[in-house]
C-alpha positions as CSV (number, residue, x, y, z in Angstrom):
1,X,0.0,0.0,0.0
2,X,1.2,3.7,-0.7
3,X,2.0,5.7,2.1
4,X,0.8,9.7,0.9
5,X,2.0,12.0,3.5
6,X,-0.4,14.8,4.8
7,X,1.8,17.0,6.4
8,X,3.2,19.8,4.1
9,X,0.0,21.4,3.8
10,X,-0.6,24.9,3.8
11,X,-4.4,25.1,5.4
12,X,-1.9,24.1,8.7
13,X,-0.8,26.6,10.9
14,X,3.1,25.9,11.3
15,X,3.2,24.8,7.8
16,X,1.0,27.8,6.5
17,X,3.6,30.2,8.5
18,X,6.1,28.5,6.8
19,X,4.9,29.3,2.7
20,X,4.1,32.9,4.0
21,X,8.0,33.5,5.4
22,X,9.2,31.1,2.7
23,X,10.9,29.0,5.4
24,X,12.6,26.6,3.1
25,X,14.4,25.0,6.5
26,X,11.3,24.3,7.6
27,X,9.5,22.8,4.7
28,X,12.8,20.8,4.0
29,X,13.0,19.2,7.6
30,X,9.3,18.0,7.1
31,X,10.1,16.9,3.9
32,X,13.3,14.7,5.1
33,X,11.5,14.0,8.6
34,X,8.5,12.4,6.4
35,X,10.5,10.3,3.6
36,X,12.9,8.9,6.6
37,X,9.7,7.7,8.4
38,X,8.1,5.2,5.0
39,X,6.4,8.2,3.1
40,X,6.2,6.9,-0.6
41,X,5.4,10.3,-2.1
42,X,5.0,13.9,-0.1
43,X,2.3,15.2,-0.3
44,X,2.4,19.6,-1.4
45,X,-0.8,21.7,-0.8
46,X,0.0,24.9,-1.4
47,X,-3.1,26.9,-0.7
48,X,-1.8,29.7,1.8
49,X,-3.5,32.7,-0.4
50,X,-5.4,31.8,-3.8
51,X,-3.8,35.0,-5.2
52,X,-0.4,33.4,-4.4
53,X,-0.9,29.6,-4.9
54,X,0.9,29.2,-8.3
55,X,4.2,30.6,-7.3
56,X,3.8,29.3,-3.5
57,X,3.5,25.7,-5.0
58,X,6.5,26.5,-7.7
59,X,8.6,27.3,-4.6
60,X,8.0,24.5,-2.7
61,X,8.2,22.1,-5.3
62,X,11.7,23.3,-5.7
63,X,12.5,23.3,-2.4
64,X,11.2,20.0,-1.2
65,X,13.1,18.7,-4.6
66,X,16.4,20.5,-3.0
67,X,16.0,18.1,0.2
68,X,14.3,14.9,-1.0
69,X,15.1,14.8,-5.0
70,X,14.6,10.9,-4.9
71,X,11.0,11.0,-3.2
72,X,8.2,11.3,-6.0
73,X,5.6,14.0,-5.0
74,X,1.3,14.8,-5.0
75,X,0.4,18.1,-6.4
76,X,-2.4,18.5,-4.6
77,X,-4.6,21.7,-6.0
78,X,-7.7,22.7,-7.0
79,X,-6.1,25.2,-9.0
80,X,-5.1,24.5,-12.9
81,X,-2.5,27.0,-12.6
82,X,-0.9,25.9,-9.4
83,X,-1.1,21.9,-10.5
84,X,0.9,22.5,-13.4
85,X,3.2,25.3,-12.0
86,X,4.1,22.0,-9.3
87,X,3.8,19.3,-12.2
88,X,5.8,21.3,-14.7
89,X,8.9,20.9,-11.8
90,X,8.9,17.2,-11.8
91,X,10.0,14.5,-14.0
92,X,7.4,13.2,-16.2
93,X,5.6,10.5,-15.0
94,X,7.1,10.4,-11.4
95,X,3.9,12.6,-9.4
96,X,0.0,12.0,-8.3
97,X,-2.5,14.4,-9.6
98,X,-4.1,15.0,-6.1
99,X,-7.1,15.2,-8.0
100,X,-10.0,15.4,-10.5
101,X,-13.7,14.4,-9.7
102,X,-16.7,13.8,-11.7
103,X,-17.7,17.1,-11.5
104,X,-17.6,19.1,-14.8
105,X,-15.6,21.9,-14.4
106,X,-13.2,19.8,-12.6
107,X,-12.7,17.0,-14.7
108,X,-12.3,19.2,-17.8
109,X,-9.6,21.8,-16.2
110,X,-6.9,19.1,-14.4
111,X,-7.7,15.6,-16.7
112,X,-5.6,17.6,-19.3
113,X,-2.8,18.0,-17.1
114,X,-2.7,14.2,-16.3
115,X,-2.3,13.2,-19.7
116,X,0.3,16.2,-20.6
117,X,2.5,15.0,-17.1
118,X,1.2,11.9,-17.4
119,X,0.3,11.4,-13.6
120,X,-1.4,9.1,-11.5
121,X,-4.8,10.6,-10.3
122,X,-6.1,10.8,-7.3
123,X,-9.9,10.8,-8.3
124,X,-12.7,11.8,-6.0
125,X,-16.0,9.9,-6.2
126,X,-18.4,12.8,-6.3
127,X,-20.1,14.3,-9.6
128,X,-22.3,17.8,-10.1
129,X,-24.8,16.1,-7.6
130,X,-22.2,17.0,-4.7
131,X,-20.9,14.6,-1.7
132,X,-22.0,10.8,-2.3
133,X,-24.0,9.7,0.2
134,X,-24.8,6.2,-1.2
135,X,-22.2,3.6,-3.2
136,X,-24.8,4.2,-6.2
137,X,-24.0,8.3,-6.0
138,X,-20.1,7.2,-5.8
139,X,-20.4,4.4,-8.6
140,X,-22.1,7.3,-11.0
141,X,-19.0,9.8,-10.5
142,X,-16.5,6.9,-11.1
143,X,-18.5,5.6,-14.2
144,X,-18.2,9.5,-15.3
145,X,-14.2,9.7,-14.7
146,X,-13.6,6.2,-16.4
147,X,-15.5,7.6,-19.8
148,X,-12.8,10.6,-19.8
149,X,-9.8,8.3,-18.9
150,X,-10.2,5.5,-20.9
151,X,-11.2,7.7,-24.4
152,X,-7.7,10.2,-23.2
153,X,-6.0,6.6,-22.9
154,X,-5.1,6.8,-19.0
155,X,-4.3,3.2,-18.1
156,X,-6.6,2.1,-15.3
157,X,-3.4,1.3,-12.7
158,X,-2.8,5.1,-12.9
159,X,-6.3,5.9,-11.2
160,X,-6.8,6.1,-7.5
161,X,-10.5,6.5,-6.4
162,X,-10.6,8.1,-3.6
163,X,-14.7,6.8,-2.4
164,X,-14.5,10.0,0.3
165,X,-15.4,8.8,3.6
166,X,-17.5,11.0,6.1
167,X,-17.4,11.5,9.9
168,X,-19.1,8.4,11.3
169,X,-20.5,11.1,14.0
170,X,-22.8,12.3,11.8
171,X,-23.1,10.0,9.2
172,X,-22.5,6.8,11.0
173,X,-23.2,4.5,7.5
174,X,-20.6,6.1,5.4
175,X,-17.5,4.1,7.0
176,X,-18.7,1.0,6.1
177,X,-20.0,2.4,2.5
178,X,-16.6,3.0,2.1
179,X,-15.3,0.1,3.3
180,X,-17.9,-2.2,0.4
181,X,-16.5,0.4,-1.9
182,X,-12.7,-0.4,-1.6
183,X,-14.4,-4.1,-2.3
184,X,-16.3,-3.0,-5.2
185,X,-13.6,-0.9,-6.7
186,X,-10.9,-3.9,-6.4
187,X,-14.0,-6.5,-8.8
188,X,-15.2,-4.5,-11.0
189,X,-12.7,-1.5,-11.6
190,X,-10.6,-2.6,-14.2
191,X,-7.4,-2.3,-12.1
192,X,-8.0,0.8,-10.5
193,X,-6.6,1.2,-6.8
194,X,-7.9,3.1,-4.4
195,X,-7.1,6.0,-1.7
196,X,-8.7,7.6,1.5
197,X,-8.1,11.0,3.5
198,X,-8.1,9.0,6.6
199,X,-8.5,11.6,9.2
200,X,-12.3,12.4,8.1
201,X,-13.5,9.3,9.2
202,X,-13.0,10.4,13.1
203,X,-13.6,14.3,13.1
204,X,-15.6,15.6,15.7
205,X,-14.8,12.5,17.9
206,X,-12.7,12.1,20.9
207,X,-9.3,10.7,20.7
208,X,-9.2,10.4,16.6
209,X,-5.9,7.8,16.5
210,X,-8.0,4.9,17.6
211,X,-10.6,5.4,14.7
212,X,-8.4,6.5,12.4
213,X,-5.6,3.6,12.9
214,X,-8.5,0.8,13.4
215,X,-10.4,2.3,10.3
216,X,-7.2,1.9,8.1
217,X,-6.4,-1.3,9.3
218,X,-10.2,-2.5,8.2
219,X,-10.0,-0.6,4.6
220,X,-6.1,-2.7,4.1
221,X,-8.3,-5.7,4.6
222,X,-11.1,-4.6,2.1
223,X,-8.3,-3.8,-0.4
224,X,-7.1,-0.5,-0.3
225,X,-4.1,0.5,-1.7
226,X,-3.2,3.8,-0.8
227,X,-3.7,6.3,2.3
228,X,-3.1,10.1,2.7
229,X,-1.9,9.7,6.1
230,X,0.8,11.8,8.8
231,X,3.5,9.0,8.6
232,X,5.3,10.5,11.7
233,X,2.1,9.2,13.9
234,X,4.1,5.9,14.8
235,X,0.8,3.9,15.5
236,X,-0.4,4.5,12.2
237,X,2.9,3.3,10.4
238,X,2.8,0.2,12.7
239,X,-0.7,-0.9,11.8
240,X,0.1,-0.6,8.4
241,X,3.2,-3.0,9.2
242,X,0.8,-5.2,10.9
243,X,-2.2,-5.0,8.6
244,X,0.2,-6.0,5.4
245,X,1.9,-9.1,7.7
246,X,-2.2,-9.9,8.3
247,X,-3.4,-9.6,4.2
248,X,-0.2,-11.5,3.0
249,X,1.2,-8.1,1.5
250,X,4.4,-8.7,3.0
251,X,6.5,-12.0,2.0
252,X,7.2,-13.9,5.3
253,X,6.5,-10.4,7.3
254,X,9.9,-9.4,6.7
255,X,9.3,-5.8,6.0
256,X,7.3,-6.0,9.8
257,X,10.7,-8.0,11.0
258,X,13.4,-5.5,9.5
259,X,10.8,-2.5,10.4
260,X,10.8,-3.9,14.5
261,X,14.8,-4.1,13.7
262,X,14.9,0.0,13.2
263,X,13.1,0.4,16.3
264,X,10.5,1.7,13.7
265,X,7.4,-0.2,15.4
């Protein structure tokens, strides 16, 4: 499963302090402190200011690059402008699109871009109808993304559907929507993986870890293949250790053996 770390994200308040002082140290240090932990791409959200997104994501594109040059990156935008100004930074091929949707506007602004840099795609399973709140709502916004990547020619293995989990506070079906989802998606999907922004499923809930950590370890058993995820929460790294060892992911549980070995679990 890929590891997608959270943490250089500019809607948090260290990191957000950071892209307005253009504290390279700063964003370099997260960027080393996340790859050393088992991050298989970084994360970069670089919406401090809209009026300053293009050039804030530039920058840190070349600044994480300056630390980490060997650790693949997500451009993670809404904005056309700021996608490419990241994706234009990397080597072809080597980044996530973090992401398109069903929705119109969307799909027809950043799909171009995934062809052009010819991404992976982090693709969100919502439509013009708004936030799924059935697996029929979800399966209609996928149906809608396949027909624009398979006529553009984007390989199914490149897609990552992201089914959006909810806060099971207040929508206590959703986490187990999402769970027969991840199923679904690994039948019927034509080799698409997918991803979840783990952290939703606990919001508004009293000590998040244990929902969040037990919720990931549920969604590795349903299939998952990918989490956005803070990869310096030790737990979390663990039960992805352990979850892989469970699934038969990991060949005689050495990557769990050499992982206790670094004092990493």
């Amino acid at each position: 499963m890929l590891v997608i770390a959270e943490r250089i994200n500019a809607t948090r308040k260290r990191i957000g302090a950071a892209f307005a002082a253009r504290d390279a140290t700063l964003l370099q240090e997260e960027a080393k402190k996340q790859a050393a932990a088992g991050a298989d791409f970084l994360d970069v959200n670089a919406a401090f200011s809209p009026d300053a997104e293009r050039d804030l994501m530039a920058w840190a594109v070349e600044t994480i690059r300056g630390a980490v040059a060997d650790k693949p990156l997500s451009i993670d935008s809404a904005s056309p402008a700021a996608a490419r100004a990241g994706l234009e930074r990397l080597p072809k091929g080597s980044a996530f699109l973090n992401s398109i949707s069903g929705e119109s506007a969307r799909l027809d602004a950043m799909l171009p871009l995934a062809i052009e840099f010819e991404t992976r795609i982090v693709a969100l399973a919502m439509d013009d109808s708004g936030m799924p709140s059935s697996i029929a709502d979800r399966w209609r916004a996928i149906d809608r993304i396949f027909a624009a990547t398979d006529k553009a020619g984007i390989a199914r293995e490149r897609i990552y559907i992201d089914p959006l989990v909810r806060p099971v506070a207040t929508n206590p079906e959703q986490a187990v929507q999402v769970l027969d989802m991840i199923r679904d998606i690994r039948a019927k999907a034509g080799g698409a993986g997918t991803v979840v922004g783990l952290s939703n499923v606990s919001y508004g809930l009293p000590v998040r870890r244990h929902l969040n950590r037990t919720f990931l370890a549920m969604a590795i058993a349903a299939g998952l293949t990918a989490a956005i995820i803070d990869p310096l929460e030790q737990d979390m790294m663990t039960t992805i250790y352990a979850a892989h060892c469970l699934t038969g992911q990991d060949s005689y549980c050495m990557n769990y053996i050499m992982a206790q070995r670094a004092g990493k679990l």
